[in-house]
mmCIF file of the N, C-alpha and C atoms, coordinates in Angstrom:
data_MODEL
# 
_entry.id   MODEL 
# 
loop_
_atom_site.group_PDB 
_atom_site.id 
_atom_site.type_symbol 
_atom_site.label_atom_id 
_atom_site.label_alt_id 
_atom_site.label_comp_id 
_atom_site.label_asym_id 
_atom_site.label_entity_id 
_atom_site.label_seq_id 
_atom_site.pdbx_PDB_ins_code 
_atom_site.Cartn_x 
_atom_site.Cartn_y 
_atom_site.Cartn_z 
_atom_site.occupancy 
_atom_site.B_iso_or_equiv 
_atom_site.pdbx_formal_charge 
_atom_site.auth_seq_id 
_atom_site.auth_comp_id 
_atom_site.auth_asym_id 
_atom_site.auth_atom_id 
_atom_site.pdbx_PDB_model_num 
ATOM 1   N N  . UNK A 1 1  ? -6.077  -5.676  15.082 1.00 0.00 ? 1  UNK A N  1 
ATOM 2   C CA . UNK A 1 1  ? -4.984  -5.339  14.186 1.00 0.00 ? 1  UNK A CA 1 
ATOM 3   C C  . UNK A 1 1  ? -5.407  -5.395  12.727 1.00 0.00 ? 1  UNK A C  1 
ATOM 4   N N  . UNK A 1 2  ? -6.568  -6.282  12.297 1.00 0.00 ? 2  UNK A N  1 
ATOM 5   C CA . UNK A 1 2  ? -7.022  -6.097  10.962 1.00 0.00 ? 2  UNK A CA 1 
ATOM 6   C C  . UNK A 1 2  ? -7.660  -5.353  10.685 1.00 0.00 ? 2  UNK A C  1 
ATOM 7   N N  . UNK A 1 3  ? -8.091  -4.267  11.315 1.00 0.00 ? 3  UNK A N  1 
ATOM 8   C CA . UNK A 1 3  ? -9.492  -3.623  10.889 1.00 0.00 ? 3  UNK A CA 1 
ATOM 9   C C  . UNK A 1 3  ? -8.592  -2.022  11.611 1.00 0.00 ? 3  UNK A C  1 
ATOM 10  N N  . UNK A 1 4  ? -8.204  -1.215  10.577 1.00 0.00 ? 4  UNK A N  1 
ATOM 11  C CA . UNK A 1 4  ? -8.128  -0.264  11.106 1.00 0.00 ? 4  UNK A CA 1 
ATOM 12  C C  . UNK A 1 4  ? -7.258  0.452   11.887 1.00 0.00 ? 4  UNK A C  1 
ATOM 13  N N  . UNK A 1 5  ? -6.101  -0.314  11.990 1.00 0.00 ? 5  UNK A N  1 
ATOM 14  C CA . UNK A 1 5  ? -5.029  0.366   12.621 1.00 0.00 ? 5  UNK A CA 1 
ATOM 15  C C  . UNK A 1 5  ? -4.619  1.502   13.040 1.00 0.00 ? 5  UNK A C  1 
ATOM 16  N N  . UNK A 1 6  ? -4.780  2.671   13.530 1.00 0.00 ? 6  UNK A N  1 
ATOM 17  C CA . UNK A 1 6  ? -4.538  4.080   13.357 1.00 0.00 ? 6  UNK A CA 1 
ATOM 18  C C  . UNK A 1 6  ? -3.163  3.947   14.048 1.00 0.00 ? 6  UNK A C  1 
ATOM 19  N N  . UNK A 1 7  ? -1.692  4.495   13.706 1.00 0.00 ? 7  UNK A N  1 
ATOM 20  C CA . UNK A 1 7  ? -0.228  5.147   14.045 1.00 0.00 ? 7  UNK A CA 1 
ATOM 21  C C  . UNK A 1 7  ? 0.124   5.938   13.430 1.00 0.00 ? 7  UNK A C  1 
ATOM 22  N N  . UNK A 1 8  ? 1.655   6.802   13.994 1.00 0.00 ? 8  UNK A N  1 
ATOM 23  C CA . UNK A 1 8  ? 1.663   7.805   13.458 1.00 0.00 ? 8  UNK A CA 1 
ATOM 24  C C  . UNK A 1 8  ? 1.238   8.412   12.549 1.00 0.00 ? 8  UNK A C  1 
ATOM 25  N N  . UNK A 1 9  ? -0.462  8.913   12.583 1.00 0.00 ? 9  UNK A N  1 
ATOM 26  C CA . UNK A 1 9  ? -1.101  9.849   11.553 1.00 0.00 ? 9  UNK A CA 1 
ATOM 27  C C  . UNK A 1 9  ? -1.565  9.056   9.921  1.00 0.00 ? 9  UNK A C  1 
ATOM 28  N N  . UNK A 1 10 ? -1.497  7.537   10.316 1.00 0.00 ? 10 UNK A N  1 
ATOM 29  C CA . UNK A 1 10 ? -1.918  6.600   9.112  1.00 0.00 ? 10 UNK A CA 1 
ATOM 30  C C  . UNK A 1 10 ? -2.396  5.302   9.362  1.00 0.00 ? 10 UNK A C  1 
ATOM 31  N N  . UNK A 1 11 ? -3.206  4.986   8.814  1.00 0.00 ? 11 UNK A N  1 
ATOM 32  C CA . UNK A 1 11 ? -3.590  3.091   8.695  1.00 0.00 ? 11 UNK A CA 1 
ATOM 33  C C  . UNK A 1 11 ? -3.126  2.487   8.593  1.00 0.00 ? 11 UNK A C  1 
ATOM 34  N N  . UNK A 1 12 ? -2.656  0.970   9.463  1.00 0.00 ? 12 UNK A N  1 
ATOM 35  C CA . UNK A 1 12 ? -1.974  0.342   8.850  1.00 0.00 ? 12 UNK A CA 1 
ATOM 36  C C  . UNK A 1 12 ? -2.573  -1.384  8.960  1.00 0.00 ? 12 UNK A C  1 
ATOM 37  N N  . UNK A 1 13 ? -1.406  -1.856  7.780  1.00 0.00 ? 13 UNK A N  1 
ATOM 38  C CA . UNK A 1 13 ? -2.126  -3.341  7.531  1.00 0.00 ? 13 UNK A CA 1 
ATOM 39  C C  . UNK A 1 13 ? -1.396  -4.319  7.949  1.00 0.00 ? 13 UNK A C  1 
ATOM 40  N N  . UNK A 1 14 ? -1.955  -5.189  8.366  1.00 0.00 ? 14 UNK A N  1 
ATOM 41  C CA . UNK A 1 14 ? -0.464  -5.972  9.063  1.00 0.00 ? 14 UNK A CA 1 
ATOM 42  C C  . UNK A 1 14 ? -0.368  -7.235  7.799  1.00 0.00 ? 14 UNK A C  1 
ATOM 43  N N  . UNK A 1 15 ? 1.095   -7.696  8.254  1.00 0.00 ? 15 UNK A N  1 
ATOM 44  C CA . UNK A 1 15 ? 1.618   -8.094  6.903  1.00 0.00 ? 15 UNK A CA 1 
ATOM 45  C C  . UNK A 1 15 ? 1.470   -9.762  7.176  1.00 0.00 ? 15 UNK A C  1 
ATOM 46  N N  . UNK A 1 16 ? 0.464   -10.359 6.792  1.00 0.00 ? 16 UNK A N  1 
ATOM 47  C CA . UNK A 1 16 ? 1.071   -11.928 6.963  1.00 0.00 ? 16 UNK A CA 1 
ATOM 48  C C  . UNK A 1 16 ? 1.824   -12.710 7.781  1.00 0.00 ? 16 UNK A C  1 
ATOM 49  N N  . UNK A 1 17 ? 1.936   -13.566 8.778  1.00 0.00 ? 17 UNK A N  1 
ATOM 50  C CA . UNK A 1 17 ? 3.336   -14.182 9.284  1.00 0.00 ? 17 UNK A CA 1 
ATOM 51  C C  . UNK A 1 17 ? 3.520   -15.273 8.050  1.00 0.00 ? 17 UNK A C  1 
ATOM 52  N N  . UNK A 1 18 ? 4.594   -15.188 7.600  1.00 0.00 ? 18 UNK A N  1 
ATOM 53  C CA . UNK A 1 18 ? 5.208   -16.343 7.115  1.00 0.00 ? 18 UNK A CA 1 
ATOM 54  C C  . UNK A 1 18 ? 5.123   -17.597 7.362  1.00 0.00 ? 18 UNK A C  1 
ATOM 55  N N  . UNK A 1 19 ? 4.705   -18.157 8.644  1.00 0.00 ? 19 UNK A N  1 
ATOM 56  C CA . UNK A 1 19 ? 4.357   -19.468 8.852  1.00 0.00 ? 19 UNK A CA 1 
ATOM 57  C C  . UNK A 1 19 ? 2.854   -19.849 8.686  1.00 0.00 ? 19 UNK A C  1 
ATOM 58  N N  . UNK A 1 20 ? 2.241   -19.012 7.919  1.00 0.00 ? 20 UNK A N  1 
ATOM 59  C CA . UNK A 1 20 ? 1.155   -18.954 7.758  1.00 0.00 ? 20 UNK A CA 1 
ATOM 60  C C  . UNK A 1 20 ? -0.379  -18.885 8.684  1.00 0.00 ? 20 UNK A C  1 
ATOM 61  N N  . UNK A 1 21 ? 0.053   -18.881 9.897  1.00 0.00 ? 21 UNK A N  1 
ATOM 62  C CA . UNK A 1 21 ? -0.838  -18.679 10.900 1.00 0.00 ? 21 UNK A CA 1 
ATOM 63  C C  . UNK A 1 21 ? -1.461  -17.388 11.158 1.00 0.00 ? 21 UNK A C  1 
ATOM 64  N N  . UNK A 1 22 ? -2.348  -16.571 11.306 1.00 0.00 ? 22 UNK A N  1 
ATOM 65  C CA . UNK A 1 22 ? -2.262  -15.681 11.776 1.00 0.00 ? 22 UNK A CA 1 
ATOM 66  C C  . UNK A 1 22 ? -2.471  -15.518 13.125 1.00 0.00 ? 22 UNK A C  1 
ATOM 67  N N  . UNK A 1 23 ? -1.788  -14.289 14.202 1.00 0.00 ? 23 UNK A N  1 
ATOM 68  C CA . UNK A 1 23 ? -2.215  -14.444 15.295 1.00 0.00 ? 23 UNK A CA 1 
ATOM 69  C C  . UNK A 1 23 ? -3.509  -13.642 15.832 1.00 0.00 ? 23 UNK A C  1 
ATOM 70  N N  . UNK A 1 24 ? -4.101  -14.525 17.357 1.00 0.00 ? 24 UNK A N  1 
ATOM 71  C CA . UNK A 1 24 ? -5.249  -13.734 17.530 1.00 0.00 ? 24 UNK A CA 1 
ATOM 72  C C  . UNK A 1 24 ? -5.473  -12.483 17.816 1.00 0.00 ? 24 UNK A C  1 
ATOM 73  N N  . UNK A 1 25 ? -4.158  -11.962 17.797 1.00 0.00 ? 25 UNK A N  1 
ATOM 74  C CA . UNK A 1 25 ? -4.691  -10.308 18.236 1.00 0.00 ? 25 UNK A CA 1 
ATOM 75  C C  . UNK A 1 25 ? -5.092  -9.674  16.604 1.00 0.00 ? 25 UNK A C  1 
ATOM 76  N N  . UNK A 1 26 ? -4.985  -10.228 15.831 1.00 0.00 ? 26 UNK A N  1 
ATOM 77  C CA . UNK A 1 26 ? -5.651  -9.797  14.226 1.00 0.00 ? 26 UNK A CA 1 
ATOM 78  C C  . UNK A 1 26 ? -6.788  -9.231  14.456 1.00 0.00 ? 26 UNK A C  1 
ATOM 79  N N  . UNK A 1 27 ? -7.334  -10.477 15.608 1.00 0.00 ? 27 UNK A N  1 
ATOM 80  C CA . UNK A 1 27 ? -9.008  -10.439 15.379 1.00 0.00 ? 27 UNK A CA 1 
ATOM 81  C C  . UNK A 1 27 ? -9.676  -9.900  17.174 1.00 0.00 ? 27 UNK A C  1 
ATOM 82  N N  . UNK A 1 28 ? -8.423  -10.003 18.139 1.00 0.00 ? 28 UNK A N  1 
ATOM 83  C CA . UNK A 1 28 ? -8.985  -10.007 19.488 1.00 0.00 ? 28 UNK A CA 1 
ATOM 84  C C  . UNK A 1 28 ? -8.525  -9.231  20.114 1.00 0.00 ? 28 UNK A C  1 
ATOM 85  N N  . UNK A 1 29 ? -8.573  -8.638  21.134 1.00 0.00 ? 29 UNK A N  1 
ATOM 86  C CA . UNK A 1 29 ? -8.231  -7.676  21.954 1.00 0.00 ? 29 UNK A CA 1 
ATOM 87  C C  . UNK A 1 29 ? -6.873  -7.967  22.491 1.00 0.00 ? 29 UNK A C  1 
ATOM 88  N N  . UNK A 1 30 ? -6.049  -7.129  22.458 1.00 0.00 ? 30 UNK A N  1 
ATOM 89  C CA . UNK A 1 30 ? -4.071  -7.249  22.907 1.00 0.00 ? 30 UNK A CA 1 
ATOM 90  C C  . UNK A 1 30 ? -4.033  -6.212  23.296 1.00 0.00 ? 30 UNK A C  1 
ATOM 91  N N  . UNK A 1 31 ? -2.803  -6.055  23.963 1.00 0.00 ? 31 UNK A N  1 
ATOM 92  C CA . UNK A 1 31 ? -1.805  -5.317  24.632 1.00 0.00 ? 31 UNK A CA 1 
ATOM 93  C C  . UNK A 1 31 ? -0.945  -5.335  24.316 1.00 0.00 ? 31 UNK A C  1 
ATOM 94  N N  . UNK A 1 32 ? -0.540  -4.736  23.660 1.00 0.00 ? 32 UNK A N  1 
ATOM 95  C CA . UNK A 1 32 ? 1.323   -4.595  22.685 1.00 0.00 ? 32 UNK A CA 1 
ATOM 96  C C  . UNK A 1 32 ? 2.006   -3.289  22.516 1.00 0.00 ? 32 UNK A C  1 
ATOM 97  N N  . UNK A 1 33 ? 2.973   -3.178  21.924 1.00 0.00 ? 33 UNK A N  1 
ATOM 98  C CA . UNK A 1 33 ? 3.689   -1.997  21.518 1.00 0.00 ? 33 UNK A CA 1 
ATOM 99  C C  . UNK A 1 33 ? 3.958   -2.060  20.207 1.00 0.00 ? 33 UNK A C  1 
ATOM 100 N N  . UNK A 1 34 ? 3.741   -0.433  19.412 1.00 0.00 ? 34 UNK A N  1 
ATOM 101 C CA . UNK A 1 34 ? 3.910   -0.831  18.130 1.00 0.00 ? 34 UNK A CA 1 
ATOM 102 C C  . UNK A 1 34 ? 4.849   0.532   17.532 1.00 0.00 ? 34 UNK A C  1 
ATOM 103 N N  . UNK A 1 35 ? 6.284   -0.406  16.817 1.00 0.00 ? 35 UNK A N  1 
ATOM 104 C CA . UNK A 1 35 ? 6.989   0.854   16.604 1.00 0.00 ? 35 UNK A CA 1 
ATOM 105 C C  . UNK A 1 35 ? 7.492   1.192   14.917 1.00 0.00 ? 35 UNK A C  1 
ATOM 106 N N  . UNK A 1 36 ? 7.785   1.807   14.477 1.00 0.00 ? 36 UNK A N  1 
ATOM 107 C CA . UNK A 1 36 ? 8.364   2.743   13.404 1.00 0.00 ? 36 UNK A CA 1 
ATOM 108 C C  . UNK A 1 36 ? 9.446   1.973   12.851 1.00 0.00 ? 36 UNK A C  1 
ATOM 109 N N  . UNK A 1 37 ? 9.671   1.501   12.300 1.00 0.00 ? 37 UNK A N  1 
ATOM 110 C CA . UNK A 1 37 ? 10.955  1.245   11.984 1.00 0.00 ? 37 UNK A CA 1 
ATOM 111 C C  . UNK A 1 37 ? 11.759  1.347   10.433 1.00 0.00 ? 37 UNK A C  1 
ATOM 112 N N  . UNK A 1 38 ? 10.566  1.810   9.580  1.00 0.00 ? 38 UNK A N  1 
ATOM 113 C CA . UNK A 1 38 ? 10.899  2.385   7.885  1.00 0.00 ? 38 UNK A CA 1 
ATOM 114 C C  . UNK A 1 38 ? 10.161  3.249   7.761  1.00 0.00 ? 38 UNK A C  1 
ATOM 115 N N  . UNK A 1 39 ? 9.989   4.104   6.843  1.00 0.00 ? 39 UNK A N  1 
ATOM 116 C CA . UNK A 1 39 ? 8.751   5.206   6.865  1.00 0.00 ? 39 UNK A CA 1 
ATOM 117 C C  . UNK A 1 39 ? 7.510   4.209   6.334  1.00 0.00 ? 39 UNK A C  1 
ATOM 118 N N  . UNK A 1 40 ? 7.613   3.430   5.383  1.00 0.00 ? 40 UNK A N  1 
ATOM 119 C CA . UNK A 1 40 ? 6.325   2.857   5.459  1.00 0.00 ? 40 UNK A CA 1 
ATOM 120 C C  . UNK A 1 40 ? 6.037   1.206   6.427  1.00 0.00 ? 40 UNK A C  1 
ATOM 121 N N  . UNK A 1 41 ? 7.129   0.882   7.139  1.00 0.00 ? 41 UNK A N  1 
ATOM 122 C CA . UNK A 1 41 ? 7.017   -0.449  7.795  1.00 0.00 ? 41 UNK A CA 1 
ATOM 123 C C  . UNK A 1 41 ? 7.259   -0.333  9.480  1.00 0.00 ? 41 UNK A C  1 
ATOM 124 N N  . UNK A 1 42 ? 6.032   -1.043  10.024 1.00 0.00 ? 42 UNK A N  1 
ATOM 125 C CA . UNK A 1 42 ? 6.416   -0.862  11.656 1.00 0.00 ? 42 UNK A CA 1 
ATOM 126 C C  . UNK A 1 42 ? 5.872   -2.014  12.110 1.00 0.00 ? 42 UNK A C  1 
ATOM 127 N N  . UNK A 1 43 ? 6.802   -2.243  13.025 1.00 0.00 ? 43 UNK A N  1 
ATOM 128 C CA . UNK A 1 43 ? 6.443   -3.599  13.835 1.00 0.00 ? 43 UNK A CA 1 
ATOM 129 C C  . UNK A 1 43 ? 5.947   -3.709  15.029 1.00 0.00 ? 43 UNK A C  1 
ATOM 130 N N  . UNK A 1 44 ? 4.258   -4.650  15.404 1.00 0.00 ? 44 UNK A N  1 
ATOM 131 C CA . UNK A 1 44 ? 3.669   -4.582  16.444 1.00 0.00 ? 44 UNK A CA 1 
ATOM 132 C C  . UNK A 1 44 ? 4.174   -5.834  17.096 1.00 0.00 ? 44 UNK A C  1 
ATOM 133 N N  . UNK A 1 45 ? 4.617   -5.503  18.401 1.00 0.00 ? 45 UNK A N  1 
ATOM 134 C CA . UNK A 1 45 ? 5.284   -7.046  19.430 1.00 0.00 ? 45 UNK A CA 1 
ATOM 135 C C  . UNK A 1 45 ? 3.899   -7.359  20.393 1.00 0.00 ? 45 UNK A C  1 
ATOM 136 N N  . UNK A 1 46 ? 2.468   -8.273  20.228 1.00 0.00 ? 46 UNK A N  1 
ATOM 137 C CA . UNK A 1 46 ? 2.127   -8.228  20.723 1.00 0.00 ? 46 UNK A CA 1 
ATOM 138 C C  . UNK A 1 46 ? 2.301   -9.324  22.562 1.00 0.00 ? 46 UNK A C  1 
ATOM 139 N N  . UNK A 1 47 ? 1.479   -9.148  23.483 1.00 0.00 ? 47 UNK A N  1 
ATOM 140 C CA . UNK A 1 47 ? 1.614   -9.641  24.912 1.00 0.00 ? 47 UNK A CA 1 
ATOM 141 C C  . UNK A 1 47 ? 2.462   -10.738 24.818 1.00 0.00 ? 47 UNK A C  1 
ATOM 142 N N  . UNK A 1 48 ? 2.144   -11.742 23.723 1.00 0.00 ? 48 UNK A N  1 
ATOM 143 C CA . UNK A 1 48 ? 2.956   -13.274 23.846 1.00 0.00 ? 48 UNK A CA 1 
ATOM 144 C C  . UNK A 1 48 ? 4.276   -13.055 23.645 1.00 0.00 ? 48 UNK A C  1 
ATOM 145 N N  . UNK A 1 49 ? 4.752   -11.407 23.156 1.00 0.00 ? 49 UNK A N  1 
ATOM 146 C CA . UNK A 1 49 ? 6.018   -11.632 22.849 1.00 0.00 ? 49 UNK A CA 1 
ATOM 147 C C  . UNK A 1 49 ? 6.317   -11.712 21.262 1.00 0.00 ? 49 UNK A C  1 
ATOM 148 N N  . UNK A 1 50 ? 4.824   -12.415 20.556 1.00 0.00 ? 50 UNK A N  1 
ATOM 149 C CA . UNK A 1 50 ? 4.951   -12.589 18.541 1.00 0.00 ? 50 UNK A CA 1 
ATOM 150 C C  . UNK A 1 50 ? 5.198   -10.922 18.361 1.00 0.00 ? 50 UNK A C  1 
ATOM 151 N N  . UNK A 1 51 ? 5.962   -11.203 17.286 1.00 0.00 ? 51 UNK A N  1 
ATOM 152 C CA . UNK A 1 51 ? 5.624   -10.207 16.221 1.00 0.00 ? 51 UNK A CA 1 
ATOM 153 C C  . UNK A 1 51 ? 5.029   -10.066 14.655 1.00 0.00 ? 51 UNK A C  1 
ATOM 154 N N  . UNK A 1 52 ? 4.650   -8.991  13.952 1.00 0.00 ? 52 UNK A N  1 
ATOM 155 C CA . UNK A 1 52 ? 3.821   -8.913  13.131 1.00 0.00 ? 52 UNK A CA 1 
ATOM 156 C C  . UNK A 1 52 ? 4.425   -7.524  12.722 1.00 0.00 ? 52 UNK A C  1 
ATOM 157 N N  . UNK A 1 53 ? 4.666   -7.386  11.201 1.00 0.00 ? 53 UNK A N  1 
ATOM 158 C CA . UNK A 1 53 ? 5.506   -6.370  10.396 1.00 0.00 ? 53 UNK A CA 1 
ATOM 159 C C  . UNK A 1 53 ? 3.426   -5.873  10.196 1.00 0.00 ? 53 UNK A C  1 
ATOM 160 N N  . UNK A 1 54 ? 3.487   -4.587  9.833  1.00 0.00 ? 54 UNK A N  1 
ATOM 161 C CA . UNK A 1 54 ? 2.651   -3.693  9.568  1.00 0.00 ? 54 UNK A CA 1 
ATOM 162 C C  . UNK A 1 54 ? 3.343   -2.654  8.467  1.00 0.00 ? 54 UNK A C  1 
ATOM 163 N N  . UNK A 1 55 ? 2.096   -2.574  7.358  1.00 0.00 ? 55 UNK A N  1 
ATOM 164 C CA . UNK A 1 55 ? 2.337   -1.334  5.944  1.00 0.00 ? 55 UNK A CA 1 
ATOM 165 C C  . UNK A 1 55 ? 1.630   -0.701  6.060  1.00 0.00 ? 55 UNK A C  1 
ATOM 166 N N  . UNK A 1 56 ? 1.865   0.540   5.465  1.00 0.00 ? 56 UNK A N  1 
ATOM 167 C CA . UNK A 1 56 ? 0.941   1.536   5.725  1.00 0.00 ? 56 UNK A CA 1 
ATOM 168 C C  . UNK A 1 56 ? 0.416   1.426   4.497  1.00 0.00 ? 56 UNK A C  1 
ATOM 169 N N  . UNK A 1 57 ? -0.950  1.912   5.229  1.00 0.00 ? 57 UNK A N  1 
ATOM 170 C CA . UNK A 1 57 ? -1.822  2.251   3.756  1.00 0.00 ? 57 UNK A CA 1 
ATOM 171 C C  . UNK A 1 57 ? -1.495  3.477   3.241  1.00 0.00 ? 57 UNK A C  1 
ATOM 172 N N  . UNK A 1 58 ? -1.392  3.448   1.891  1.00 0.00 ? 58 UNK A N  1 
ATOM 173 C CA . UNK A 1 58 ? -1.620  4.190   0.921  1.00 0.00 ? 58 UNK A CA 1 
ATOM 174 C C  . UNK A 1 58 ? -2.665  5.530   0.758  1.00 0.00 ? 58 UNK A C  1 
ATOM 175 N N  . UNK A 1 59 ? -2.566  6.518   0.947  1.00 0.00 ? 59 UNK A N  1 
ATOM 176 C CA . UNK A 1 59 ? -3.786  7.055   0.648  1.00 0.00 ? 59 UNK A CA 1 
ATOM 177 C C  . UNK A 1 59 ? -5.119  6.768   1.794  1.00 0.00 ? 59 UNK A C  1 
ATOM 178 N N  . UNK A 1 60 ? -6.318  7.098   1.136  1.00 0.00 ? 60 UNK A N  1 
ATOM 179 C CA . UNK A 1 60 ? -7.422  7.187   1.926  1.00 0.00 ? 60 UNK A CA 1 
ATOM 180 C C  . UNK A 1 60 ? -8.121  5.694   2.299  1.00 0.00 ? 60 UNK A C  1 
ATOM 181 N N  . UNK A 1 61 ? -8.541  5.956   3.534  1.00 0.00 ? 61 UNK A N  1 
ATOM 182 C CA . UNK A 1 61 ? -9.046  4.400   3.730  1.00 0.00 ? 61 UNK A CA 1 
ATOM 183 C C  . UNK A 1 61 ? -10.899 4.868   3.909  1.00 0.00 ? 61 UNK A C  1 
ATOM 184 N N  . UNK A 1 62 ? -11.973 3.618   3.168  1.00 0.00 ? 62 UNK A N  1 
ATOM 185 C CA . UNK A 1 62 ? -13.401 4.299   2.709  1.00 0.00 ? 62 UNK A CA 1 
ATOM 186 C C  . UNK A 1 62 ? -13.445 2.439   3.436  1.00 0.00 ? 62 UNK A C  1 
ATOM 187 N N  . UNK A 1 63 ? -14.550 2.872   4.451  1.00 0.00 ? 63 UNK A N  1 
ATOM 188 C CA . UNK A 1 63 ? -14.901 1.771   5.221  1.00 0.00 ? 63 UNK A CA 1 
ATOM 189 C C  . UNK A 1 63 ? -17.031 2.025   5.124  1.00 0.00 ? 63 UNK A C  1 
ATOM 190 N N  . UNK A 1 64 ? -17.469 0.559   4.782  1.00 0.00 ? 64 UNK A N  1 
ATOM 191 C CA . UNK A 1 64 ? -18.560 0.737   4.821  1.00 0.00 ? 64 UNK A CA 1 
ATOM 192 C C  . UNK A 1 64 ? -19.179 0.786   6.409  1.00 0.00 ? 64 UNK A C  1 
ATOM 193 N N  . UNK A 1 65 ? -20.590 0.838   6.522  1.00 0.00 ? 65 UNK A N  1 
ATOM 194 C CA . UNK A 1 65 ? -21.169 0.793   7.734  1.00 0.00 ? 65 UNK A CA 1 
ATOM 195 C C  . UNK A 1 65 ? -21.708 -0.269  8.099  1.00 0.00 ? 65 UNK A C  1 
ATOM 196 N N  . UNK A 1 66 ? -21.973 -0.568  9.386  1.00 0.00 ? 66 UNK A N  1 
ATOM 197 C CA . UNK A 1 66 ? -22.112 -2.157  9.427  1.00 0.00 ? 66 UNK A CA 1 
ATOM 198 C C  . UNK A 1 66 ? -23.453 -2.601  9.091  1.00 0.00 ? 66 UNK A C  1 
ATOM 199 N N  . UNK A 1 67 ? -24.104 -3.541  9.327  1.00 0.00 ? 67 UNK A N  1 
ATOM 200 C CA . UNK A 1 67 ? -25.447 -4.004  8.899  1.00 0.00 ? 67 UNK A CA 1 
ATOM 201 C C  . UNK A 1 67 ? -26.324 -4.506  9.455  1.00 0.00 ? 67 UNK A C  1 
# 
């Protein structure tokens, strides 16, 4: 979920949880559903049931190559 998001036709970033934790599907492999719900805000419900608000990026996303 941190690296790259591709939905409807844009990138997106997921937004912080408020309790300050983040969860592991940020960084690990999930199974979730992820839906639309403002033109720029959508929410992914991943397997445990958490959720996580997602923004879209802006414009172009320029990713280096790895090393």
């Amino acid at each position: 979920m941190d690296f790259l998001t591709d939905f409807d036709g844009s990138f997106w970033d997921p937004v912080n949880p408020t309790d300050g934790e983040e969860p592991d599907f940020f960084y690990n492999q999930d199974v979730g559903t992820i839906e639309l719900i403002a033109p720029d805000l959508a929410r992914y419900v991943g397997s445990s049931g958490r959720e996580v608000e997602l923004a879209r990026v802006d414009g172009a996303v320029v990713t280096q190559p790895c090393q």
